[in-house]
SEPA-494026 format. One record per residue (C-alpha): residue in one letter; x, y negated, z negated; residue number from 0. Coordinates in nm, 4 decimals. Each point is the difference from the previous one (the first is absolute). Example, Ala and Ser with C-alpha at 12.3 -4.5 7.8 and 13.67 -1.06 7.14 Angstrom:
# residues 2
<A <1.2300 0.4500 -0.7800> 0>
<S <0.1370 -0.3440 0.0660> 1>
# end
This chain:
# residues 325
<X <1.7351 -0.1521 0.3215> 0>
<X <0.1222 0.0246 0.3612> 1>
<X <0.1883 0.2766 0.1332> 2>
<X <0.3011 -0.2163 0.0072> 3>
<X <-0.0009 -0.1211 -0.3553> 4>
<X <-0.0663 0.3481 -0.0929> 5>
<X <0.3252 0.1218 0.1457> 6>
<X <0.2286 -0.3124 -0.1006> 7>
<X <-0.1323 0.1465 -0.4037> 8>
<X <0.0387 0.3376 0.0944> 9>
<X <0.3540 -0.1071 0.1226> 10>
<X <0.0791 -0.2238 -0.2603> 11>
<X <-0.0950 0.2803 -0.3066> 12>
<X <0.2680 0.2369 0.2206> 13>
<X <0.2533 -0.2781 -0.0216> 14>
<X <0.1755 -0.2128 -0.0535> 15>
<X <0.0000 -0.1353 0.3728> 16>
<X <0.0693 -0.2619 0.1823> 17>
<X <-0.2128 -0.2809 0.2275> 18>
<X <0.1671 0.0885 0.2705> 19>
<X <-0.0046 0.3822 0.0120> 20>
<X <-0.3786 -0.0234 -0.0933> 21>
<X <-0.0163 -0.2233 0.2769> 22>
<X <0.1753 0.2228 0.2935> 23>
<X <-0.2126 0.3043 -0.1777> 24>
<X <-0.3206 -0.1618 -0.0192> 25>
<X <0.0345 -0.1603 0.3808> 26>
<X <-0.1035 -0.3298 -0.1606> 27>
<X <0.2236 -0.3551 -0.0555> 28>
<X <0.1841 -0.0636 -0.2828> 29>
<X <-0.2516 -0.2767 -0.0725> 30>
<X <-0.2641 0.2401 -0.0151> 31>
<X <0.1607 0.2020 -0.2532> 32>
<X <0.0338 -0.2951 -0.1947> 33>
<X <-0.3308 -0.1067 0.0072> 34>
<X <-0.1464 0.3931 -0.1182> 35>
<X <0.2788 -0.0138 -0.3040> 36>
<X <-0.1743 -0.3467 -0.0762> 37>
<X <-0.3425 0.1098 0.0109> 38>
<X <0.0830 0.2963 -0.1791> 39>
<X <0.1732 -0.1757 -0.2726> 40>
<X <-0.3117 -0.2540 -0.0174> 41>
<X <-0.2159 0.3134 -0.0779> 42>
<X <0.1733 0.1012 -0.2727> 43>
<X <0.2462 0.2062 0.0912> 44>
<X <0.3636 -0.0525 -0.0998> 45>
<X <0.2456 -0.0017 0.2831> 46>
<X <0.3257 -0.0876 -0.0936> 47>
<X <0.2700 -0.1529 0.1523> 48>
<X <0.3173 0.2172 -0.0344> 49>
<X <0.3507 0.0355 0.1621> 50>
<X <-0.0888 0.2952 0.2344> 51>
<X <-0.3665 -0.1305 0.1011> 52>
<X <-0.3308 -0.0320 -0.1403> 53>
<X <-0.0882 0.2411 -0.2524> 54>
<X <-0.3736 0.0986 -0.1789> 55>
<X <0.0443 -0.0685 -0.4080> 56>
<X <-0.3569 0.0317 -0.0910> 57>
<X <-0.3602 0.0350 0.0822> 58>
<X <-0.3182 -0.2200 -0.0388> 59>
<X <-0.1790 0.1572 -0.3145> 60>
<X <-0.3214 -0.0473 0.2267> 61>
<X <-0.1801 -0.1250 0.3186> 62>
<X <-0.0302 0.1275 0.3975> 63>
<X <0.3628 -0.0007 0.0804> 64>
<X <0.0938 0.1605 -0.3159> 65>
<X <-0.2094 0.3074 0.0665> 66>
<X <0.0704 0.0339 0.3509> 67>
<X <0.3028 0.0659 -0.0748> 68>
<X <0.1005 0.3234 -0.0386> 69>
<X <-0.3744 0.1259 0.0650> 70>
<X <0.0064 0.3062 0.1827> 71>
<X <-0.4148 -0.0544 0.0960> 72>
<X <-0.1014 -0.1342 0.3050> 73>
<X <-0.1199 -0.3179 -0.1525> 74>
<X <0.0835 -0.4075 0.0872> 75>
<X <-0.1007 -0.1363 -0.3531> 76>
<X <-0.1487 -0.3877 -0.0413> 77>
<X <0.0473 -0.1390 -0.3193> 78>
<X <-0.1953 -0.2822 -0.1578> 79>
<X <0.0556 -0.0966 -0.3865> 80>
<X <-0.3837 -0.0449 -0.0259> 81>
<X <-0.3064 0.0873 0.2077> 82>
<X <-0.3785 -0.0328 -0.0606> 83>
<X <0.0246 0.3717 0.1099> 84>
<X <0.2352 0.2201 0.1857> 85>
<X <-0.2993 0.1923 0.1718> 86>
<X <-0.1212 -0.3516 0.0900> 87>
<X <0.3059 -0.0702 0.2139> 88>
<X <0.0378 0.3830 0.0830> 89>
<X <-0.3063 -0.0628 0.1942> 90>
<X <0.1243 -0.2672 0.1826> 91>
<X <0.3021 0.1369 0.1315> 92>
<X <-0.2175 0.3113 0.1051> 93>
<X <-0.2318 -0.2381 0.2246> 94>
<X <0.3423 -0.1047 0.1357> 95>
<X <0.0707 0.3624 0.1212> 96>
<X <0.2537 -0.0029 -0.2246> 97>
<X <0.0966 0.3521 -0.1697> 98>
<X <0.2093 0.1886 -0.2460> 99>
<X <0.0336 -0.3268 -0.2062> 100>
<X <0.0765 0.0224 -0.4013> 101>
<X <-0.1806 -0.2980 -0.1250> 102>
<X <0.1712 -0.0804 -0.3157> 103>
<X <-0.0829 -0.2907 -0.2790> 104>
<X <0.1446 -0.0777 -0.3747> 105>
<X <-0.3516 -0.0796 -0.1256> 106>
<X <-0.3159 -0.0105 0.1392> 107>
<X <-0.2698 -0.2836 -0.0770> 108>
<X <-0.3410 0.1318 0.1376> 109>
<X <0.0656 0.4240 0.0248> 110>
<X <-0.2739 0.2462 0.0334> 111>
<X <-0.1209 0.3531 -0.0630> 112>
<X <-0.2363 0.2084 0.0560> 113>
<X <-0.3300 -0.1463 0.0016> 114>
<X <0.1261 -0.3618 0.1022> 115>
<X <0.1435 -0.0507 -0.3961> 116>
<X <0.2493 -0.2563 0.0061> 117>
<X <0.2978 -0.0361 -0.2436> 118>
<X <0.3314 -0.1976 0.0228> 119>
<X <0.3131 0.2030 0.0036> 120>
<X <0.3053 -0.1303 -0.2253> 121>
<X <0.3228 -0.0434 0.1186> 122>
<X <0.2573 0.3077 -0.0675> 123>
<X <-0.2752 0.2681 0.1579> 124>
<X <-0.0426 0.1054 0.3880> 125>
<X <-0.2426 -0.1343 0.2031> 126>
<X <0.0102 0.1621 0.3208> 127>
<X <-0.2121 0.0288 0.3165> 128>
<X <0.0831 0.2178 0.3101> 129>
<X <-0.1002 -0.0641 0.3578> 130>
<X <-0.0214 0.3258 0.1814> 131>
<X <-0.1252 0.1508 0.3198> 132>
<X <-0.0750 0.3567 -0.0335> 133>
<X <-0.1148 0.2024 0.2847> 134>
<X <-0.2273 0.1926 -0.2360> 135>
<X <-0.4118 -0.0187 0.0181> 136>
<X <-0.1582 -0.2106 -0.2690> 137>
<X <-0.0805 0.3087 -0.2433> 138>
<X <0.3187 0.0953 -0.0102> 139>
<X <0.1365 -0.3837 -0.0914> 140>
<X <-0.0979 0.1026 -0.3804> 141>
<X <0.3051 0.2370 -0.0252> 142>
<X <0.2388 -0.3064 0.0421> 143>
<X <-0.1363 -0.1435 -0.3799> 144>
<X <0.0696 0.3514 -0.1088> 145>
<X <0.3886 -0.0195 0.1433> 146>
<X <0.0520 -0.3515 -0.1421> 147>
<X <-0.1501 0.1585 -0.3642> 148>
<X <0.2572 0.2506 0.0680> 149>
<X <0.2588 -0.2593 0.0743> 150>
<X <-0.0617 -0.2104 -0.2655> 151>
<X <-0.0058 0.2805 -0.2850> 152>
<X <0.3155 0.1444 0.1288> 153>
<X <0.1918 -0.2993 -0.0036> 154>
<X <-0.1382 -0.0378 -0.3812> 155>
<X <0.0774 0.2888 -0.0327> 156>
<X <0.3741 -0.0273 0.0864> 157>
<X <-0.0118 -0.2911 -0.2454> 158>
<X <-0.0592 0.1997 -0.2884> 159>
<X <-0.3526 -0.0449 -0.0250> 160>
<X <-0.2741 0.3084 -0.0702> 161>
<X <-0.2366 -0.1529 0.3196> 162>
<X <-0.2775 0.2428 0.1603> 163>
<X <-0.2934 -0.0925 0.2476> 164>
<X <-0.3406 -0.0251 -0.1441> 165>
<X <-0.2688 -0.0137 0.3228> 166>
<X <0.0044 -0.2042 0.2382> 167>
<X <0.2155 -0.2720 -0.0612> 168>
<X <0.2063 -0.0145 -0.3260> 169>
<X <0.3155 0.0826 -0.1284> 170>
<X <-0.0264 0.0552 -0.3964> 171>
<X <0.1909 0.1015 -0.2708> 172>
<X <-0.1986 0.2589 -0.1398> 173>
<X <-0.0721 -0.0280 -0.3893> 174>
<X <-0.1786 0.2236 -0.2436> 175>
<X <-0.3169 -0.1725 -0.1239> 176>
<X <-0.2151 0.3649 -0.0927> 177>
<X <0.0282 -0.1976 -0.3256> 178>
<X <-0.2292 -0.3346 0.0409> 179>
<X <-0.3067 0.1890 -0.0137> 180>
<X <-0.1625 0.3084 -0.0690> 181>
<X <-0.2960 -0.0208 0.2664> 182>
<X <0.0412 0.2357 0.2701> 183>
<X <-0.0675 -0.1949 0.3725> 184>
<X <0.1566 -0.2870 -0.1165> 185>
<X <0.1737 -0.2193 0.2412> 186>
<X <0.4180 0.0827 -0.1069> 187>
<X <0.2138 -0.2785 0.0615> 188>
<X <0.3035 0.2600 0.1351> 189>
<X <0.1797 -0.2237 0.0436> 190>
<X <0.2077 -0.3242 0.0577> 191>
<X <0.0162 -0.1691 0.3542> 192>
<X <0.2657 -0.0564 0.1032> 193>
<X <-0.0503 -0.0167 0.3884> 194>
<X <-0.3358 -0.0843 0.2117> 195>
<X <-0.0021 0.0716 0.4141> 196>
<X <-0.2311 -0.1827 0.1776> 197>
<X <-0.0747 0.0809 0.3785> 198>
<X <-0.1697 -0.1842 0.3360> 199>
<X <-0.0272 0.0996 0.2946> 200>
<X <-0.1084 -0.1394 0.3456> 201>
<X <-0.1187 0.2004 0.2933> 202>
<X <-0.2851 0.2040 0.1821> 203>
<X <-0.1640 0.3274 -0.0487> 204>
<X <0.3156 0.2169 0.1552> 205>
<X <0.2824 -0.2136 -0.0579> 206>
<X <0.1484 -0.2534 -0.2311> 207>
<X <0.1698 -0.3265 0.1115> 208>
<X <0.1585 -0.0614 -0.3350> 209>
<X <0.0439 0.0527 -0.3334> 210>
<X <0.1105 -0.1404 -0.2960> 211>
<X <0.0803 0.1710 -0.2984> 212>
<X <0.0524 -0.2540 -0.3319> 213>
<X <0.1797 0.1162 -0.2911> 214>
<X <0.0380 -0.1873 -0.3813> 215>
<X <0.2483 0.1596 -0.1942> 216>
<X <0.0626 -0.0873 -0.3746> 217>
<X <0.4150 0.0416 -0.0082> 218>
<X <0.1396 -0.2881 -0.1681> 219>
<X <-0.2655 -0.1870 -0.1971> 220>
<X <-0.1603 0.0619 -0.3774> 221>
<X <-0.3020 0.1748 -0.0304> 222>
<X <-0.1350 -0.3287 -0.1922> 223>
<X <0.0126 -0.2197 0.3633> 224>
<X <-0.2240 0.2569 0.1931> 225>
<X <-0.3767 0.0948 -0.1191> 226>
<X <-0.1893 0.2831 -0.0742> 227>
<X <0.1603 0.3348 -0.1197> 228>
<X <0.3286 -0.0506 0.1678> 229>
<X <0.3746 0.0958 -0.0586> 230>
<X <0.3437 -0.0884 0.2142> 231>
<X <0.3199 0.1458 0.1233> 232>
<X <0.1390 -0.2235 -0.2649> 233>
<X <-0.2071 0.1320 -0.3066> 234>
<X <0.0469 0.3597 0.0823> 235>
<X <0.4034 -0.0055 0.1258> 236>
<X <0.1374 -0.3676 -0.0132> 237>
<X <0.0356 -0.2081 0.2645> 238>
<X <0.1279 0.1502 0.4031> 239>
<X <0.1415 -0.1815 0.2897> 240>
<X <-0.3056 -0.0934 0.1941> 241>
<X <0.1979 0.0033 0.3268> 242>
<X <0.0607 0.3910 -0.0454> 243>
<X <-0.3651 0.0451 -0.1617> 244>
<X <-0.1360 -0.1252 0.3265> 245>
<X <0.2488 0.1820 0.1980> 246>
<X <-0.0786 0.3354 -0.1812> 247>
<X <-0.3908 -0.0617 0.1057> 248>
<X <0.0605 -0.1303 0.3742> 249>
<X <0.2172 0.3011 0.0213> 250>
<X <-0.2145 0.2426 -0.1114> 251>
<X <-0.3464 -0.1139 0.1779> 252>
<X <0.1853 0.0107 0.3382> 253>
<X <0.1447 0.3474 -0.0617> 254>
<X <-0.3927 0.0635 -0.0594> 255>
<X <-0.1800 -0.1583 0.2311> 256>
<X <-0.0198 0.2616 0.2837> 257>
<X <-0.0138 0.2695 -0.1620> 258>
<X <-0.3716 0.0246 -0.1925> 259>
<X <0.1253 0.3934 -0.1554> 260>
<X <0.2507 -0.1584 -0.1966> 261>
<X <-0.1914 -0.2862 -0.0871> 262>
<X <-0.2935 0.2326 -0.1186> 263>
<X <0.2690 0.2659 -0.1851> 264>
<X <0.1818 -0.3143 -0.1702> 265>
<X <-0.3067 -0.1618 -0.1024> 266>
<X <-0.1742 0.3217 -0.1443> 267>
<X <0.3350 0.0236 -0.1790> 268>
<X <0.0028 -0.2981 -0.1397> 269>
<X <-0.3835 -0.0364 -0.0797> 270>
<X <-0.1105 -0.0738 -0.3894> 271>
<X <-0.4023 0.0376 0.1374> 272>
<X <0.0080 0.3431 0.1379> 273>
<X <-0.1062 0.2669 -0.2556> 274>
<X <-0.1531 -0.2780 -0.1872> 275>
<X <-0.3817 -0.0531 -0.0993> 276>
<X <-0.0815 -0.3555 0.1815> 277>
<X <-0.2933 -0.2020 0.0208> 278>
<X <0.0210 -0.1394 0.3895> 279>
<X <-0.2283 -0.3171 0.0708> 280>
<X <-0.1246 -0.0358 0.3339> 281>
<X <-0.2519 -0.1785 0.2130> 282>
<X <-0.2696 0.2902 -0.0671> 283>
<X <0.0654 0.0754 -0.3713> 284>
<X <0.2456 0.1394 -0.1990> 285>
<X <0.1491 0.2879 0.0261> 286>
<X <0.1106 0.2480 -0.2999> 287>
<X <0.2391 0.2699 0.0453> 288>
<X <0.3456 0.1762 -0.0262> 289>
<X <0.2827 -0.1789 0.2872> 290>
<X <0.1288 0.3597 0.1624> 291>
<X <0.1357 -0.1511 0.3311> 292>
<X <-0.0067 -0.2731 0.2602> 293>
<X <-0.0580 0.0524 0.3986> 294>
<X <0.2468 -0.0140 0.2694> 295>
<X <-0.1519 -0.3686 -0.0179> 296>
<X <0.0813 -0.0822 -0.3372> 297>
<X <-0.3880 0.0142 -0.1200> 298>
<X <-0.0590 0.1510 -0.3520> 299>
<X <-0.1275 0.3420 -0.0540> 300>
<X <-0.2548 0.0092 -0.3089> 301>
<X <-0.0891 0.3567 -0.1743> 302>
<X <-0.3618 -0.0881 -0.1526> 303>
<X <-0.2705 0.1362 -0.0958> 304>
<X <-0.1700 0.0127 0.3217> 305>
<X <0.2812 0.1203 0.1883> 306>
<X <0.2790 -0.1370 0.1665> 307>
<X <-0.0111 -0.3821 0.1047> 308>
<X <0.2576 -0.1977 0.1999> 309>
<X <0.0453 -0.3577 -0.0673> 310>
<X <0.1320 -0.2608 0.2578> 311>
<X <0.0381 -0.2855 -0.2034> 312>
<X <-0.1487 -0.1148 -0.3460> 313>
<X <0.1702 -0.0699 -0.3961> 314>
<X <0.1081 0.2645 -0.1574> 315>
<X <0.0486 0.0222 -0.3891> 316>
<X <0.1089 0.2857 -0.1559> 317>
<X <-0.1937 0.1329 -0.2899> 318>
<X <0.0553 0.2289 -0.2977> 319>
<X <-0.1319 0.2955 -0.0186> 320>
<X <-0.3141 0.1367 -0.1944> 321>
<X <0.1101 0.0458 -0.3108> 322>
<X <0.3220 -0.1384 -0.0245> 323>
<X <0.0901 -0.1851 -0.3073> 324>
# end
């Protein structure tokens, strides 16, 4: 949304006003004015006609101009009702130099995760991809997964749902499963997902052109459309406006994303892996040991055995303990 059409809605929510005095105030034609009340009205949002002026009635339930407004991020958002992938055209706009961009879809046809796994993504979720340009060095990229986690729980959160951050990338509503089996070292379920973060990056050895940070949220769909072990907004506290869902998160990651302390002190707070017993695959071999704490990079720190390890990047599963039953 242009800066103009962005103040004719902030005016017209203040009103009622008139084409005229948003004219003289906005330095544009009375034409003009017309023409941004039209285009706003043809994106859904009701302008009505009324004795003193133009006056806001409602908002779009959903879509770019919808969240923008009102949005106190610093985020232009570009709205498609379907994409192959939101990362996909993330991407694109990076190579275009573009930057703080909220890539933002109804469903998704050809997603992915970690590993290159593709799903498609119902409508009623949110899809989202951002462009950014962060003058950080390429380890420290990592952290801005671990601010959108943060994002995304807290704005589940503030929907009524119990979320928490299991390592790396996913938001889950923890469940109690010590139950299923009595084997101790047993993969635990933990449990539902109900968020993923995916992240890519482009750049050199000491500095990063872009990245893009992807994230699928289950809010408004049934647990029955999406697969594996997975739960939704809707299943755990009813349907929310997706507009102020996505808000919440935009709003949120940007108050993050310069400051890595509060990043680290939110996500440690929020974290459902650390003080657990995991089972970490990586390249080398698995790794066995209690979660204590991540690094000012967001790797994993692993109590084993033989010591500490720290783990950059791998699948975690929690596991129950020896002998509980």
């Amino acid at each position: 949304m242009n800066e103009t059409r962005r103040a004719v809605l902030d005016a017209l929510a203040a009103g009622p006003v008139t084409g005229p005095e948003l004219a003289e105030r906005l330095d544009v034609s009375r034409a003009a004015v017309w023409k941004h009340v039209e285009a706003l009205r043809a994106a859904g949002f009701d302008v009505e006609s009324v004795a003193d002026g133009y006056s806001l009635a409602g908002v779009p339930e959903f879509g770019g101009p919808a969240v923008e407004f009102g949005l106190d991020a610093s985020f232009s958002v570009e709205y498609h009702d379907a994409l192959p992938s939101t990362n996909d055209r993330a991407r694109e706009l990076a190579a275009t130099g573009e930057r703080d961009v909220a890539v933002l879809a109804d469903r998704q046809t050809g997603g992915r995760g970690r590993r290159g796994r593709e799903w498609s993504s119902p409508s009623g979720g949110v899809w989202m991809s951002l462009v950014l340009r962060p003058n950080v060095p390429p380890a420290r990229a990592s952290l801005l997964t671990l601010a959108a986690a943060v994002a995304v729980t807290d704005a589940a959160r503030e929907a009524g749902v119990d979320a928490a951050i299991k390592w790396p990338n996913d938001v889950i509503v923890p469940r109690d499963d010590s139950a299923e089996s009595s084997q101790g070292d047993t993969p635990s379920r933990g449990g539902d997902k109900l968020a993923g973060v995916l992240t890519e990056m482009e750049g050199e050895a000491s500095e990063v052109s872009w990245v893009v940070v992807g994230m699928g949220v289950n809010v408004n769909v049934d647990p029955s459309d999406l697969a594996g072990e997975s739960t939704s907004v809707r299943a755990e506290a009813g349907d929310v406006e997706r507009r102020v869902f996505v808000q919440r998160v935009l709003e949120r990651f940007d108050a993050l994303r310069d400051d890595p302390d509060a990043t680290l002190d939110a996500w440690r707070g929020h974290a459902a892996t650390l003080g657990e017993r995991v089972r970490v695959e990586t390249q080398h071999g698995d790794l066995v040991g209690t979660a204590v704490d991540v690094t000012a990079h967001g790797a994993l720190v692993l109590d084993t055995d033989d010591g500490e390890e720290v783990v950059h990047t791998g699948e975690c599963q929690h596991l129950r303990p020896v002998g509980d039953h």
